[in-house]
N, C-alpha and C positions, 0 to 999 in steps of 0.2 A: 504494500500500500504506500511505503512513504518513496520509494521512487518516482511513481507516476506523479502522484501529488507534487512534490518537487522540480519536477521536471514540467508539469504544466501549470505550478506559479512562477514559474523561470519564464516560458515561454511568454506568458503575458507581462512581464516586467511587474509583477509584483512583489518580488520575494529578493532582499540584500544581502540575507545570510540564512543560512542556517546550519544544526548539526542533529544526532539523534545519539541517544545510547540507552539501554537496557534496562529495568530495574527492580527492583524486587517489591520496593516497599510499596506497598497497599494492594501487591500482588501481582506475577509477572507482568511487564507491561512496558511497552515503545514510550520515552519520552523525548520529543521530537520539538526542537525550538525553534521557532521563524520567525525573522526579523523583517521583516516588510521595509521595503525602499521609504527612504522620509520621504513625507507627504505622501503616502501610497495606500491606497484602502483599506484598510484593517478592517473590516467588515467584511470587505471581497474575501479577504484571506479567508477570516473563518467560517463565510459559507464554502470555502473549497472542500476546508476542514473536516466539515461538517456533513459534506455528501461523498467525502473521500470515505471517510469509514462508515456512514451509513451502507455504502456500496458494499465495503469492505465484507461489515459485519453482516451484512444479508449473504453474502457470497462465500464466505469462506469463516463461521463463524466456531470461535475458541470452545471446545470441548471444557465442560464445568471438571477441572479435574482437579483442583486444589480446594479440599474440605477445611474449614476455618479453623477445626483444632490443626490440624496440618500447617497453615500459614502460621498460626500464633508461636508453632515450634521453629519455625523457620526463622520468625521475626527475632523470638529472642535469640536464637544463634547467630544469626546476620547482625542483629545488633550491637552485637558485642565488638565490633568490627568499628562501628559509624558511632563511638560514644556520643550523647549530647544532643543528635537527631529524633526531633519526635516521631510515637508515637504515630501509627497510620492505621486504622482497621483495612479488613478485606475489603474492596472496593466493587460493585459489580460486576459481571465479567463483560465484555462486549462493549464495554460503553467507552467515552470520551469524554474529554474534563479541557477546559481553557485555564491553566495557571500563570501565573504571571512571572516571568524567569528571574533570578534575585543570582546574577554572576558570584560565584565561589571567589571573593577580592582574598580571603585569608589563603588561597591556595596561588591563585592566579594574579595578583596583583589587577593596577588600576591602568588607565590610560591608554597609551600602545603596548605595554607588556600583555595586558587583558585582550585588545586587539588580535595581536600574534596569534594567543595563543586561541583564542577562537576561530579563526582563521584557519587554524592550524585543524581542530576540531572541524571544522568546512569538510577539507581535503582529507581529511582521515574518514568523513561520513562516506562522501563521494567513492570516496578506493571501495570502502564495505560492500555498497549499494551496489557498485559493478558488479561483485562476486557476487551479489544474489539473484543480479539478473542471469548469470550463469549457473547460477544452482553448484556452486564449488562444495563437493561434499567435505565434510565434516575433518577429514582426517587431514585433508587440502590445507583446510582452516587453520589446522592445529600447526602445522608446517611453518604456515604464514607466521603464524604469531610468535613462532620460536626466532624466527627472521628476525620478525620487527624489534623485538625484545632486547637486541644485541647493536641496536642502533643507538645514534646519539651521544656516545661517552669516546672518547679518541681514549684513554688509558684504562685498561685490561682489566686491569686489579679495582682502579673505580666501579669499573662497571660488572665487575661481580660481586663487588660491595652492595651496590645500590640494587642489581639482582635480588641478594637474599636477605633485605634491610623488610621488605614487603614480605616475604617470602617466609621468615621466620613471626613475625607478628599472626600472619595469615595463621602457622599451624597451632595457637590455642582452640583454633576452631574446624581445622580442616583432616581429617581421618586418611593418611595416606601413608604408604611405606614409604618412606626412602632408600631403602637399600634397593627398590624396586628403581630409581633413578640411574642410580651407577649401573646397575645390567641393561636399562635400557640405553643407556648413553655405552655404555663398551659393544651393543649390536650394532647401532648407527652409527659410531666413531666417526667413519670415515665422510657418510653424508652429512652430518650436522658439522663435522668442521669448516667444510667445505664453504658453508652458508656461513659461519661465524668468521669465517676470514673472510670473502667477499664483503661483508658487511662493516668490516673493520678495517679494508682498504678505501671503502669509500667508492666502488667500481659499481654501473652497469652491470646486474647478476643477468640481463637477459629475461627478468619477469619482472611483467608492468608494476604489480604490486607490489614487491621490497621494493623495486628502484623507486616509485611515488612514496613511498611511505619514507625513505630516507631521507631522500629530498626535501621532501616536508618536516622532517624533524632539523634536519641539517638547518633551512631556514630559519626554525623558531629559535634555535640553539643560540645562529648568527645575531639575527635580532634582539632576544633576548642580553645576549653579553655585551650589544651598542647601547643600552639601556643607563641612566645613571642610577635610576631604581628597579628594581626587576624581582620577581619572586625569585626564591633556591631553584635555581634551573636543572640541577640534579633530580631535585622534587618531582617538579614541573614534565618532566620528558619520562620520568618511570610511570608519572600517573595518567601520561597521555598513552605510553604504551597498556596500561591495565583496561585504558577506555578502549582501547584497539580492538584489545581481549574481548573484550565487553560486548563492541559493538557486533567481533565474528563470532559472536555466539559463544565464545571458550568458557567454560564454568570456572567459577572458582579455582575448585580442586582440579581443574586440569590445569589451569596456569601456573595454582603451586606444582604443578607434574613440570610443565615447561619452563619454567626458573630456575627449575634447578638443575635441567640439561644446560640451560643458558650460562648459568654458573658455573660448570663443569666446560665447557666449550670457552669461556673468556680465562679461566683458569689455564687450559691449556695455549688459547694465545699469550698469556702473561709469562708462559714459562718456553716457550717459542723465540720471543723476543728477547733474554734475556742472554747475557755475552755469555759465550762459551767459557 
């Protein structure tokens, strides 16, 4: 639903920005921001809105599969995650809600930093949206996002820092082997280096999707460090890579899976480059 939509407030010139990502609270569900061109009809928009997922939801509508003691167990698990965050019951299923968007300034900073990195959020939706008009199965996804994951940090050791900075908080809450990590990183060894060095040269891998999604972080990184005030851009690019996660569908517990090849792969470039 939110490509067509998107792409036929593009076409009419009423739409300046927008991004979408995933979310749990008040129960699985697309949250989708549109920023309509100044002086551009805000009312047009949300009649687009508004017969986009009526269409949607006549057409293709969400099986009731989450029983409310279900979400309530979910919430306080997830919550534990977003300290601070109210509070949301189950919300109807099928339906749609106009909220008014209130930018994360404590993550993202103000001015052109916030700019950047919304911007940034654009072209991270857009790459997503491709892959779903292709129907990129699931395993594709997973692939993608161990790519993306290895972007953005020029030193090895930083960036397996910041890997398992997310990665270790993640497991008070997330049920996963690790020793199941290390066997699957010594099956792949030789494919997942492959991708962690491409990515870590800075090179054309040959698929549309790392090479846009680098580029795109490579930009914000730039802009970001011209900045005289700028959020933790370290911050800023691991949580743009989680929204990545987010947006290809990757679960939680599967990105803590993929962190930690990612970890294992920047480890092995840190000790690559080091003098004989």
């Amino acid at each position: 639903m939110v490509r067509p939509l998107v792409r036929d407030l593009r076409d009419r010139g009423l739409l300046a920005r927008h991004f979408f990502l995933r979310h749990w609270r008040g129960g699985p569900h697309v949250r989708l921001r549109l920023l309509p061109h100044d002086g551009g009809d805000v009312a047009e928009v949300r009649d687009a809105v508004r017969e986009g997922c009526r269409r949607f939801f006549h057409t293709r509508p969400a099986p009731d599969t989450l029983p409310p003691a279900t979400y309530a167990e979910l919430a306080r698990t997830l919550g534990r995650l977003e300290p601070g965050e109210p509070e949301l019951p189950l919300q109807p299923n099928n339906s749609q809600q106009f909220i008014e968007y209130r930018p994360e300034h404590h993550k993202y900073g103000t001015g052109a930093a916030l700019a950047a990195v919304e911007r940034h959020f654009e072209e991270s939706s857009d790459l997503v949206l491709g892959l779903v008009d292709r129907d990129v199965p699931a395993a594709r996804r997973r692939v993608l996002a161990f790519g993306a994951l290895l972007a953005g940090e020029p030193d090895p050791t930083a960036l397996a820092q910041r890997l398992d900075r997310s990665r270790r908080a993640w497991g008070t809450v997330i049920a996963r082997d690790g020793a199941a990590v290390a066997a699957v990183y010594g099956e792949r060894r030789a494919t997942l280096a492959a991708v962690a060095r491409a990515m870590r040269r800075g090179e054309d891998t040959g698929d549309a999707f790392l090479d846009g999604w680098r580029r795109s972080v490579t930009a914000l990184c730039r802009t970001l460090a011209g900045l005289e005030a700028s959020p933790d851009t370290a911050f800023v690019i691991d949580n743009c890579a989680h929204l990545l996660c987010n947006r290809l569908g990757i679960t939680l517990s599967d990105e803590w899976f993929l962190r930690g090849l990612a970890v294992r792969a920047a480890t092995e470039l840190r000790d690559e480059e080091r003098p004989a």
